[in-house]
N, C-alpha and C positions, 0 to 999 in steps of 0.2 A: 585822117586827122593829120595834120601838120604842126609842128611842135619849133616853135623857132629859139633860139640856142645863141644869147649872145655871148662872148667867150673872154668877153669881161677883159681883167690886165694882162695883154700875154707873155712879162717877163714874171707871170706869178702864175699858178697851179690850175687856172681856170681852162684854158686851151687842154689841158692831161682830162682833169676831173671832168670836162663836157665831151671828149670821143669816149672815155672808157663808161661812163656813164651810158650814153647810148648804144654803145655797143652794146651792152649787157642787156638794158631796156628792148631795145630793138628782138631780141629772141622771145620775146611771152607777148608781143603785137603787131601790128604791121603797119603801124604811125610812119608819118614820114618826121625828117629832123633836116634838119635846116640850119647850118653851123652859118652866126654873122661876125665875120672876122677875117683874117689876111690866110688867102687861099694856100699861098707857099708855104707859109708859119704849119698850119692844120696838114699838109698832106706829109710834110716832112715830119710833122711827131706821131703822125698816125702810123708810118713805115718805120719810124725809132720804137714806137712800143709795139708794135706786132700786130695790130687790129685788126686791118685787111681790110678794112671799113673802103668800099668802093664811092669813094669820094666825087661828086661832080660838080660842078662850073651849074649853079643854078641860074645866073646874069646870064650864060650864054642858050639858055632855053632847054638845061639839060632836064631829065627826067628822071627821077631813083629815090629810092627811099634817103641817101644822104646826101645832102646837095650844104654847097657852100655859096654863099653871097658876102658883097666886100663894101659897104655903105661908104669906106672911105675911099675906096679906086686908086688904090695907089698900097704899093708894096713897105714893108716895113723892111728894118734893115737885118741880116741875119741874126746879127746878135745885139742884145741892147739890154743896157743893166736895168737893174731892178726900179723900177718908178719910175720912167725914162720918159719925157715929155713925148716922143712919138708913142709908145704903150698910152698911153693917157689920152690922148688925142685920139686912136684908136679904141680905143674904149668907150666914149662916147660917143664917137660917130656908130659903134656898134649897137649901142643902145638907142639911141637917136631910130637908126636906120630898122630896127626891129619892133621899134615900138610904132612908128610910123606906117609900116608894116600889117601891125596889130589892125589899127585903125581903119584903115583900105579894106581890114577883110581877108588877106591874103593869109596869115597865121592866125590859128585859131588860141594861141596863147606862147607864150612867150615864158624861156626860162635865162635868168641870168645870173653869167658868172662874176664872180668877185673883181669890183673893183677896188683902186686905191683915192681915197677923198683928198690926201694931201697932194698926191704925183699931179690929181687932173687940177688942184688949185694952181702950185705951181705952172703947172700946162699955160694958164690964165683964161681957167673956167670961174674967175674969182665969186661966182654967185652960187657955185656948188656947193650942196650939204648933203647927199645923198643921194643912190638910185630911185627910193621912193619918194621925194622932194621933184627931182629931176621930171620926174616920169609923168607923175602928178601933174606941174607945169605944163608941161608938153600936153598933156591929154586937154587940159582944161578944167582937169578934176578939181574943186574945191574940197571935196569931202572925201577924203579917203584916210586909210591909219592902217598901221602892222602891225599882223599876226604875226607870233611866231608858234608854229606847233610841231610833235614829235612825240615819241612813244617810249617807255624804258622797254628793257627784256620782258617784261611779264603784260607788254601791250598796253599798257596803261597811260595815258595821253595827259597831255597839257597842251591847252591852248591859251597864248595870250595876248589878246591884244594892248595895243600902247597909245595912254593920252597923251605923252609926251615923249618924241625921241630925239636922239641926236644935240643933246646940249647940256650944260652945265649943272654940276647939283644945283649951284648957288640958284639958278633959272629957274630951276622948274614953279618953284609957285608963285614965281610971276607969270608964269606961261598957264597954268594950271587954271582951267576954267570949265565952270561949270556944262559949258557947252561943248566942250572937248571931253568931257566926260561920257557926258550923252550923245557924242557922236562914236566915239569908242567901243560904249554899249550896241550901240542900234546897229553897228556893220558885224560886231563879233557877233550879234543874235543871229543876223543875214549869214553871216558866213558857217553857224551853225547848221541852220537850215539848206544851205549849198551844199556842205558836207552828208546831206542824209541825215543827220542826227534827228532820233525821236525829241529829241527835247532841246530847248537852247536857255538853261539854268546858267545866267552871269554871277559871276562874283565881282564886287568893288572891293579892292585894297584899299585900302588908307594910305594918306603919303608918309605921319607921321610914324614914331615906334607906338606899338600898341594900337593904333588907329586913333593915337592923339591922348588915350585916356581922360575921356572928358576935359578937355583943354588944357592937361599940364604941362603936356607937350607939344603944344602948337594948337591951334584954330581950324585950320583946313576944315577937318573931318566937320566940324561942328556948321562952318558957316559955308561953306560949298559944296562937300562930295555929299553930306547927308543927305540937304535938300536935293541934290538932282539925281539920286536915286529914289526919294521919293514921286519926283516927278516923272520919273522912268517907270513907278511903280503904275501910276495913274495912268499912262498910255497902253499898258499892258505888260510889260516887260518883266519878265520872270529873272529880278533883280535883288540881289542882296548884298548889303554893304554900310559906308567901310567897313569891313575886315583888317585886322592885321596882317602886315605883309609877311611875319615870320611863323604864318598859322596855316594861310590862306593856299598855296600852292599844295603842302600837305592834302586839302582837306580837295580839291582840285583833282590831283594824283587816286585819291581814293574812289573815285567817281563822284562827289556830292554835286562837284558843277562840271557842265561842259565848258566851260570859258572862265578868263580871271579877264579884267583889266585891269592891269599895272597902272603905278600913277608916274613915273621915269624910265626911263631903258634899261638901267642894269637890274633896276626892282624887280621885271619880268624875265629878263634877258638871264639869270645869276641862275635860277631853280632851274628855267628849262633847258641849260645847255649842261647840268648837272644831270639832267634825266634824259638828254639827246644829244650828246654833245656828236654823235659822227652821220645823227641821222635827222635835225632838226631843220625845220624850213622856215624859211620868210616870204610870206603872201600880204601883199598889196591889197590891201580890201579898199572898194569903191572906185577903183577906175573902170574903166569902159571896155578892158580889155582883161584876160586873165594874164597875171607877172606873180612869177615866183622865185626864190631863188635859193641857192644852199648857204646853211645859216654857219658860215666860214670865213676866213677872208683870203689873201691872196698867197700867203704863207711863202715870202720868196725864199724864207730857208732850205725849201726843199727842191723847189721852182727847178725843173728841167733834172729830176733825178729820178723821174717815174715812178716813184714811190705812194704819189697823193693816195689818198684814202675816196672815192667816188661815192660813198655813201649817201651822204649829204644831197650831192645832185643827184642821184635816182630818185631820193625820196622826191624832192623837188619837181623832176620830171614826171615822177608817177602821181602825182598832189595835181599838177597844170594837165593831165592826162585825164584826172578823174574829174575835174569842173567844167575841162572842156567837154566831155559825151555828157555831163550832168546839161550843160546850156545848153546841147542841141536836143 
């Protein structure tokens, strides 16, 4: 199995959290891992934190369980501050060059490190709104949406997927359609069923408080999320909803469902990093390729003090580890 490793901003914690992550991975399998990012950058932090991680030149036809590839072909500069237009630019040609990757066949899934959305706009990646926007595009995916899942101490799980990410409250119920509902449901179901799960039990949040309480507080629930879970009901989909958002993760957590979908980002995003915050992952559901990533970001406070927390990307690695032997 081959595990490709994009290493995301590397004036942020992504290049630390992707060698110490493997490392540690690396002892309970014999995956190979494939770091895509600036060979100098990785072998120099790998001998600062002590890994011993025997690094190789994959572009040059090397052979080993950790091999590095460079999509941009060109070295970065020793030191570069935090959001630095070269970091940025690097950043997506890593992504770029491992998703492309994906596609060929060559990696059988793909994990990625944190980038920064403002460094790569500035860059003048001016159409960027995200890795999974990005990825999407590039695949040719139209139908895809993210999970995010994780476990508190007593193993207890949340899964959520999202009808709407990456934008504005003011947005969302203009964006908020009935068909983004039901595409949300039908991948969390899919992604149930990928996961093993005996059962794929969704719950629909509501956008409004309360789930609207019969329209005193907005419309939504009544004239959009109702009907397309009832119409989700009729295809078969073992669906229930609106729910209250301030009920519904609860009820989630205790096992009633295997999956929530959120109706905005922080609606989903606020419970499970409350119940995951060092161990929660973001999966890509509907592309053509497995992409996951650690559900972090690039934290330059700490950037280059070895300190990061690898959590986050094990889980991640071990999440794109378990879909990949599930698809062969």
């Amino acid at each position: 199995m081959r595990i490709g490793i994009a290493i995301g901003d590397v004036t942020g914690i992504g290049p630390e959290v992707a060698l110490k992550a493997a490392a540690a991975e690396s002892k309970k399998d014999k995956a190979q891992y494939v770091f895509i990012g600036d060979e100098t950058l990785l072998q120099r932090l790998n001998q600062r934190l002590r890994l011993r991680l025997p690094l190789k030149n994959f572009s040059n036809g090397a052979d080993g369980r950790f091999l590095i590839t460079n999509p941009l072909r060109k070295k970065l500069p020793a030191s570069l501050p935090a959001g630095s237009a070269p970091a940025a630019e690097a950043a997506v040609a890593a992504l770029r060059g491992g998703a492309e990757s994906c596609l060929r066949g060559e990696l059988d899934a793909m994990v990625t490190a944190p980038v920064n959305k403002e460094a790569i706009v500035r860059a003048g990646y001016k159409g960027f709104v995200g890795q999974t926007e990005f990825l999407s595009e590039l695949a040719g995916a139209k139908r895809t949406a993210m999970m995010l899942l994780g476990h508190d101490e007593k193993n207890r799980w949340l899964r959520v997927a999202l009808a709407t990410i990456h934008i504005s409250i003011k947005s969302v119920p203009k964006k908020l359609t009935a068909p983004r509902i039901a595409l949300a449901v039908e991948l969390a179901a899919q992604a149930c069923r990928d996961l093993g799960l005996r059962r794929a039990r969704i719950a629909v949040a509501g956008l409004n408080p309360h789930a609207g309480e019969g329209g005193e507080f907005g419309n939504e629930e009544i004239k959009m999320i109702t009907p397309a879970v009832a119409a989700l009901k009729k295809k078969g989909f073992d669906v229930t909803g609106p729910l209250s958002g301030d009920t519904v993760f609860y009820y989630a957590l205790r096992g009633d469902f295997d999956a929530v979908v959120a109706m905005y980002h922080d609606q989903g995003l606020a419970p499970l990093k409350a119940v995951a915050f060092d161990t929660g992952v973001n999966w890509t559901l509907g592309l053509p390729f497995i992409r996951t990533s650690p559900d972090h970001g690039t934290a330059y406070d700490i950037a280059g003090r070895g300190i990061a927390n690898p959590s986050s990307m094990i889980a991640a690695i071990r999440l794109a580890k378990q879909l990949a032997k599930s698809r062969r």
